[in-house]
C-alpha positions as CSV (number, residue, x, y, z in Angstrom):
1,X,14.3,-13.2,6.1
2,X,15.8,-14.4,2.8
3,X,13.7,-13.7,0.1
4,X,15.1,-16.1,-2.5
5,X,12.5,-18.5,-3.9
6,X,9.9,-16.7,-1.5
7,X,6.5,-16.5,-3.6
8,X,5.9,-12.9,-3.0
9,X,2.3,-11.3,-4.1
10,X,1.9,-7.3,-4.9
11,X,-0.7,-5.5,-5.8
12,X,-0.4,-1.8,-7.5
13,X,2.7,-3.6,-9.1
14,X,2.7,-1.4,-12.6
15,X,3.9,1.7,-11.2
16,X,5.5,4.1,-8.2
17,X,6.2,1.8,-4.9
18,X,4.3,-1.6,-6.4
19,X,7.0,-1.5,-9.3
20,X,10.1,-0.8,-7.3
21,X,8.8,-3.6,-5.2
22,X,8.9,-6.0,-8.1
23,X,12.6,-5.0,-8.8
24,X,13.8,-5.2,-5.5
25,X,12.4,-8.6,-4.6
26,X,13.2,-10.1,-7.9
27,X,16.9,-9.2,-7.4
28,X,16.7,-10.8,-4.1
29,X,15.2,-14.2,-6.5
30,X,11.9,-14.0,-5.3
31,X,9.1,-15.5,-7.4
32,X,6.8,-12.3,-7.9
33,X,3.2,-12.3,-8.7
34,X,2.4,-8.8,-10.3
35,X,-0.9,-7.5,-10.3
36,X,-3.0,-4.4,-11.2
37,X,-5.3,-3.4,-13.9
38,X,-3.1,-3.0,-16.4
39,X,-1.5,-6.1,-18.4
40,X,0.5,-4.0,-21.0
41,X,2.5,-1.9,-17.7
42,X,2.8,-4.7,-16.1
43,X,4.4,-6.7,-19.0
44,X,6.8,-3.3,-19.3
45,X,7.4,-4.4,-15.6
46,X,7.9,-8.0,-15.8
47,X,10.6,-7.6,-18.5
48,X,12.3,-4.9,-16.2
49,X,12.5,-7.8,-13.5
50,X,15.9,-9.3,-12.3
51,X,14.5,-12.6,-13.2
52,X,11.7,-12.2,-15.4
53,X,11.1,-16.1,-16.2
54,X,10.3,-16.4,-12.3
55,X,7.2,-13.7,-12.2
56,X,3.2,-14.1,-12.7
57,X,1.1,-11.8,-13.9
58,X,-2.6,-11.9,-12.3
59,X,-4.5,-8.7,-13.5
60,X,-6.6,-7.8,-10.5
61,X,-9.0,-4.5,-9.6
62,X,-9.5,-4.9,-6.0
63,X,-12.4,-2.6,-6.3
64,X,-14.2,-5.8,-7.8
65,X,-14.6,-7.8,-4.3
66,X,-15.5,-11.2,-6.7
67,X,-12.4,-11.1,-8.5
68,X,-10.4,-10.8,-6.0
69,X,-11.8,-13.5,-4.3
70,X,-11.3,-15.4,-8.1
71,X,-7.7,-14.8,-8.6
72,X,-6.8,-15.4,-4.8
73,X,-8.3,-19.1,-5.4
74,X,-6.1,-19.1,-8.9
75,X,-2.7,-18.8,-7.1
76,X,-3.6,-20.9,-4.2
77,X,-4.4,-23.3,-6.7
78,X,-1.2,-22.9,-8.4
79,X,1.3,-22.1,-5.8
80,X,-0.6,-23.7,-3.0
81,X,0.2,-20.2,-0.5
82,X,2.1,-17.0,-0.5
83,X,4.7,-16.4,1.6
84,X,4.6,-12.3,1.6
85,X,1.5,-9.9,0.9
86,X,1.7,-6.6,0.2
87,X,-0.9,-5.0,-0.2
88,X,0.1,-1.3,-2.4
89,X,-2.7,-0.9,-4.6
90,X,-4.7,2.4,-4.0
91,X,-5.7,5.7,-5.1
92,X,-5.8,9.2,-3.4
93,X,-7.5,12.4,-2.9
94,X,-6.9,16.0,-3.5
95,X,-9.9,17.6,-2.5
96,X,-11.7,19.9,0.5
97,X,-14.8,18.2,2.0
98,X,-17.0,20.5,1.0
99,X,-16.6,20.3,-2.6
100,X,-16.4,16.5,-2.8
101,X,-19.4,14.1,-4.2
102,X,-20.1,11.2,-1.9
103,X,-19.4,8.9,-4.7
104,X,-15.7,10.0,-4.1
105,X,-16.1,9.3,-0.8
106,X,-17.3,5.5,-1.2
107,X,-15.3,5.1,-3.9
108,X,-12.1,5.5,-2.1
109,X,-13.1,3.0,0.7
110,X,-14.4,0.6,-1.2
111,X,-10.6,0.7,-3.0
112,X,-8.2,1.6,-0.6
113,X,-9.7,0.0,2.5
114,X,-12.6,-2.7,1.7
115,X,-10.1,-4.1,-1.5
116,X,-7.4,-3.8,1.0
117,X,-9.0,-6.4,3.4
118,X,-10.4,-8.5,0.8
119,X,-7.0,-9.3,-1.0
120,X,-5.7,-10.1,2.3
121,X,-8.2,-12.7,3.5
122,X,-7.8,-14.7,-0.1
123,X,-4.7,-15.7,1.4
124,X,-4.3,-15.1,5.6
125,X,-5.9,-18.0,6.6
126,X,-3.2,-20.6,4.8
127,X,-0.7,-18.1,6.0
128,X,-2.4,-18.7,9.8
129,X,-2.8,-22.4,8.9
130,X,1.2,-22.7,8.1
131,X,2.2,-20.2,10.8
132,X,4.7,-18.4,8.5
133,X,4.6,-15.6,6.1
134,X,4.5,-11.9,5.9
135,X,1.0,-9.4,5.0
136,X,2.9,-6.1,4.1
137,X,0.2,-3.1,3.6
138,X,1.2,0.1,2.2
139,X,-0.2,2.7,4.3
140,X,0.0,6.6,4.3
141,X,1.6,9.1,7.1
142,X,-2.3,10.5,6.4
143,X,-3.3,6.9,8.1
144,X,-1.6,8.3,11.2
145,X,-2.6,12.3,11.2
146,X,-5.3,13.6,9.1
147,X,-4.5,16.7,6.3
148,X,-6.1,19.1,4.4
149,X,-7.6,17.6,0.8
150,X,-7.4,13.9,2.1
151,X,-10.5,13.4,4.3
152,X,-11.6,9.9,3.0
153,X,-8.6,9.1,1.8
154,X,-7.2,9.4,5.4
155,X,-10.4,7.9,6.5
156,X,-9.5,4.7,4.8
157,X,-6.0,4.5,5.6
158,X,-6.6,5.2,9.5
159,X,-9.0,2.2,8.7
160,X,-6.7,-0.4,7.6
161,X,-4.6,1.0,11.0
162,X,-7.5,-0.4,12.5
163,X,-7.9,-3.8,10.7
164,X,-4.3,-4.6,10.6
165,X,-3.8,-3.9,14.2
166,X,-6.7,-5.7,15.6
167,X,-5.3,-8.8,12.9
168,X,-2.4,-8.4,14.5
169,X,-3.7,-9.0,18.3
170,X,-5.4,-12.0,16.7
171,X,-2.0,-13.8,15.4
172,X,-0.6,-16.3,17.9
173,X,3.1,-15.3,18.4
174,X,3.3,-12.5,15.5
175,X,2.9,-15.9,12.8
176,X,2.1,-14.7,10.2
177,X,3.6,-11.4,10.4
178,X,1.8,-8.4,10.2
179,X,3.8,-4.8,9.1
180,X,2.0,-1.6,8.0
181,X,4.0,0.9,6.0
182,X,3.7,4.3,6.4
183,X,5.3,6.9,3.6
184,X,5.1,10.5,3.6
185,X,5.6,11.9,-0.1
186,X,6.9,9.6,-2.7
187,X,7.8,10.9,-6.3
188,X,5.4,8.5,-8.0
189,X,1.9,9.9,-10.0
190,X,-0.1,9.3,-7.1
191,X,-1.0,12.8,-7.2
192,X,-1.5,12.8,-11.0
193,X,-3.9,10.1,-10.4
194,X,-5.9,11.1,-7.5
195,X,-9.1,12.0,-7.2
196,X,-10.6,15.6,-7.0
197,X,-13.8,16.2,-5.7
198,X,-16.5,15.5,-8.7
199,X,-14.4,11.9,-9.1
200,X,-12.0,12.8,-11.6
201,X,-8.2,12.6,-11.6
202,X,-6.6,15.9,-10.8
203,X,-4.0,15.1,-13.9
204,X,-1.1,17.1,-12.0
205,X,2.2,16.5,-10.0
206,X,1.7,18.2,-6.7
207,X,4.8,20.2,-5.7
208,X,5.1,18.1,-2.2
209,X,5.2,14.8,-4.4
210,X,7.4,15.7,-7.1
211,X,9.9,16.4,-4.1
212,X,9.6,13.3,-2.1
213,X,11.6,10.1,-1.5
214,X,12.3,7.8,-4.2
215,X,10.3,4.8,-4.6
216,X,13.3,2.6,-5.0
217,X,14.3,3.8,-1.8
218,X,10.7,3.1,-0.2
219,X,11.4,-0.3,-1.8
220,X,14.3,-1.0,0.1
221,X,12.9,-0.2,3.4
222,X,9.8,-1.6,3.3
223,X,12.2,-5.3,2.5
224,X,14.5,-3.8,5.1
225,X,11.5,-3.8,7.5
226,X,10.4,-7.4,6.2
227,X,13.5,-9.1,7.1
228,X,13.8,-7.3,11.0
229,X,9.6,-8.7,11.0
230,X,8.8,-4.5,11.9
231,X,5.3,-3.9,13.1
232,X,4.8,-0.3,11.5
233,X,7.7,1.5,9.6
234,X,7.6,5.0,8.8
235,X,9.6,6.1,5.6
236,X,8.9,10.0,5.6
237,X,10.6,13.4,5.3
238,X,11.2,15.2,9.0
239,X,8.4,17.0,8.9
240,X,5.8,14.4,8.1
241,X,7.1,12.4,11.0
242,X,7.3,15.5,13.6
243,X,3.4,15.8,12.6
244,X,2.9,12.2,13.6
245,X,4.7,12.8,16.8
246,X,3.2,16.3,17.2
247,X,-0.4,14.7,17.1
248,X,0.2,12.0,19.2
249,X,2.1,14.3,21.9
250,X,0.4,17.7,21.3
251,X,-2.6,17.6,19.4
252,X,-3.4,21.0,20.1
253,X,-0.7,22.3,18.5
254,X,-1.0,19.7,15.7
255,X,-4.3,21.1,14.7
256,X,-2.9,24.6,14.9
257,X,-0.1,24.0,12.5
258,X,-1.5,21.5,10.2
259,X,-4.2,24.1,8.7
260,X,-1.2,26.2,7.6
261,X,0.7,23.0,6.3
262,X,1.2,22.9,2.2
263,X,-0.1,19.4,1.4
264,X,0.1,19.5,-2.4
């Protein structure tokens, strides 16, 4: 796929993957729609863009279902479809079960899995209607295994696994495209901005994090996977991917290990 003159539409676009996103397809002379909660990082963005003059800013919280459903009508209006989803917005966890509120719990659905779904169908049924175009949904490896201190946050990411696959079965001949991205650690503030277990933000770089890939070069294969129309990409150290293939293989010993795993 070329990207240039695509209309393109992320979400989580003012930091970590989201912004390396904007970068990348802007170099490639995309027109980028940038949206998260925050105008003033993503302004910061915007002028860090290849070609700033061809990017939108739509400030969006997909925790609020009725504005998403508001600013998906805006840019139909305006740009009359968009040719490539992806859907990066999200939050995490860093918590044990025991100790967490239920408010946690909902809350992390209601964002990472419920907003999820909600962005996507302001736009997949012109996207069906046209038969092109790509819905790109930034995952987890934790939407493929489940860890330590990420019970609903895995919850919600093996969810979307569950949305985006049945979508999938439902899309005549793979039209629009449907590709779900799976990182391991990123060095991004995902950690510093997750949620412990009475709601608030742990406030930290975990160890794991501050070590992982960097999110220009998730950026680059998740538009790597775009252009060879992937299904599901993983973009992970070695050992977050020998504990997808250890659960799917040997789930036994999967469970054994896992509980003696450092996930922070």
């Amino acid at each position: 796929m070329v990207f240039t003159d695509k209309i393109v539409w992320i979400t989580g676009a003012s930091s970590g993957i989201g912004e390396q996103l904007a970068y990348a397809f802007s170099k490639a002379g995309a027109f980028v729609i940038l949206s998260a909660r925050s105008k003033s990082e993503l302004e910061r963005v915007q002028r860090g863009c290849t070609f700033p003059e061809k990017t939108h800013i739509a400030l969006l919280d997909i925790a609020d279902y009725s504005q998403v459903e508001e600013v998906g009508k805006q840019l139909l209006a305006q740009y009359g479809f968009v040719d490539i989803l992806v859907n990066n917005a999200g939050i995490s966890q860093r918590s044990l079960v025991k100790d967490t509120v239920f408010a946690v719990d909902k809350k992390l659905i209601e964002v990472d899995l419920l907003g999820t779904i909600a962005v996507t169908k302001t736009v997949f049924n012109v996207m069906l209607q046209r038969g092109q175009g790509s819905i790109v949904t930034v995952t987890s490896v934790v939407g493929k295994i489940g860890t330590p201190m990420r019970s609903s946050y895995s919850a919600a990411k093996h969810g979307l696994h569950g949305f985006f696959d049945s979508l999938r079965a439902e899309v005549p001949n793979n039209k629009p495209h449907i590709m779900l991205v799976c990182p391991g650690f990123v060095k991004t503030k995902v950690s510093v901005n997750a949620l412990t277990g009475d709601g608030s933000r742990q406030g930290t770089m975990d160890t794991a994090t501050g070590k992982g890939l960097s999110p220009e070069y998730v950026a680059h294969k998740i538009l790597q996977g775009i252009r060879r129309q992937k299904e599901e990409i993983y973009i992970a150290g070695a050992k977050e991917k020998l504990g997808i293939y250890l659960k799917r293989f040997f789930p036994t010993l999967f469970s054994r290990l896992i509980r003696r795993m450092k996930v922070t």
